[in-house]
C-alpha positions in Angstrom: 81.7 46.3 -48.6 83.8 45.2 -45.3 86.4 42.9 -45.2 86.8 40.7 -41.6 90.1 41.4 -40.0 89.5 39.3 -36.8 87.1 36.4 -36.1 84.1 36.9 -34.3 80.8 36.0 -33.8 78.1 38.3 -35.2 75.0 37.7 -32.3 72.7 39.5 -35.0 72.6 37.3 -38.2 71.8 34.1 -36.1 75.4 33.2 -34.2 77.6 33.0 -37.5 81.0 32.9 -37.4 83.2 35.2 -38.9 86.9 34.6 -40.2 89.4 36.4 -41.1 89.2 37.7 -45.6 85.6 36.5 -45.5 83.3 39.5 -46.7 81.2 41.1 -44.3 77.4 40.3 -44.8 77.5 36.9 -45.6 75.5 36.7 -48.6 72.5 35.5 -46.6 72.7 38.5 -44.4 71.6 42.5 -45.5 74.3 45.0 -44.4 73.6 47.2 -41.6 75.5 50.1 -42.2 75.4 51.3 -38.4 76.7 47.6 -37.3 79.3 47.4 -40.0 80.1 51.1 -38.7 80.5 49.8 -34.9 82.4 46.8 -35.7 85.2 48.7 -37.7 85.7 50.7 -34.7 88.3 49.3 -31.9 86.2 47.1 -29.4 86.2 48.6 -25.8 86.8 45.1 -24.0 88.9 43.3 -26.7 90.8 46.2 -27.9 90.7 45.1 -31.3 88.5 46.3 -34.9 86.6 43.2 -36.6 85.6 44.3 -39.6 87.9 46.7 -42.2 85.7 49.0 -45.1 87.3 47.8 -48.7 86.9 49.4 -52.0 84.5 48.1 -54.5 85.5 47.0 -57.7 83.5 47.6 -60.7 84.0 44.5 -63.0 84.6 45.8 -66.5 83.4 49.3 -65.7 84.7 52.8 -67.1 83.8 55.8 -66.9 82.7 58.7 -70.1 86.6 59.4 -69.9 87.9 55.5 -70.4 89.4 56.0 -66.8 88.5 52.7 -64.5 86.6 53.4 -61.6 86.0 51.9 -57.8 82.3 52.3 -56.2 83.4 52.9 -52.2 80.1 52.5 -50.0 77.8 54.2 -52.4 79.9 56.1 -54.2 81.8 55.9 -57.5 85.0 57.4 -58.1 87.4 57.5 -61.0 90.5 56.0 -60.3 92.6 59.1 -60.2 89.9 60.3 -57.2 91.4 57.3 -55.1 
């Protein structure tokens, strides 16, 4: 999951705009891990990142030990991993 650290416009799902906290896709849009990938990284011209990778919470979810755990991209990890 990404997190939006600076607005922008995102040319490939149809001109939206981004804002800042909003969660990058927009639930209309599938996440292209290669995009998400380019926009975390600092823009050449504007010197800046747009988008931030964020944990994952797992609502109400445990693991075989009772320890709660955090999915990051694909992964899960028990908490004491993080």
């Amino acid at each position: 999951m990404y997190k939006v650290k600076n607005k922008f416009k995102e040319n490939y799902h149809d001109g939206h705009i981004y804002n800042p906290g909003e969660v990058y896709p927009a639930k209309d849009y599938k996440l292209v891990k290669s995009r998400a990938e380019e926009l975390a990284m600092t823009h050449p011209k504007y010197g800046v990142t747009f988008l931030e990778a964020v944990e994952e919470k797992l609502p109400n979810s445990t693991s075989e030990k009772g320890k709660n755990t955090v999915r990051k991209g694909k992964e899960t990890l028990e908490k004491s991993d993080v």
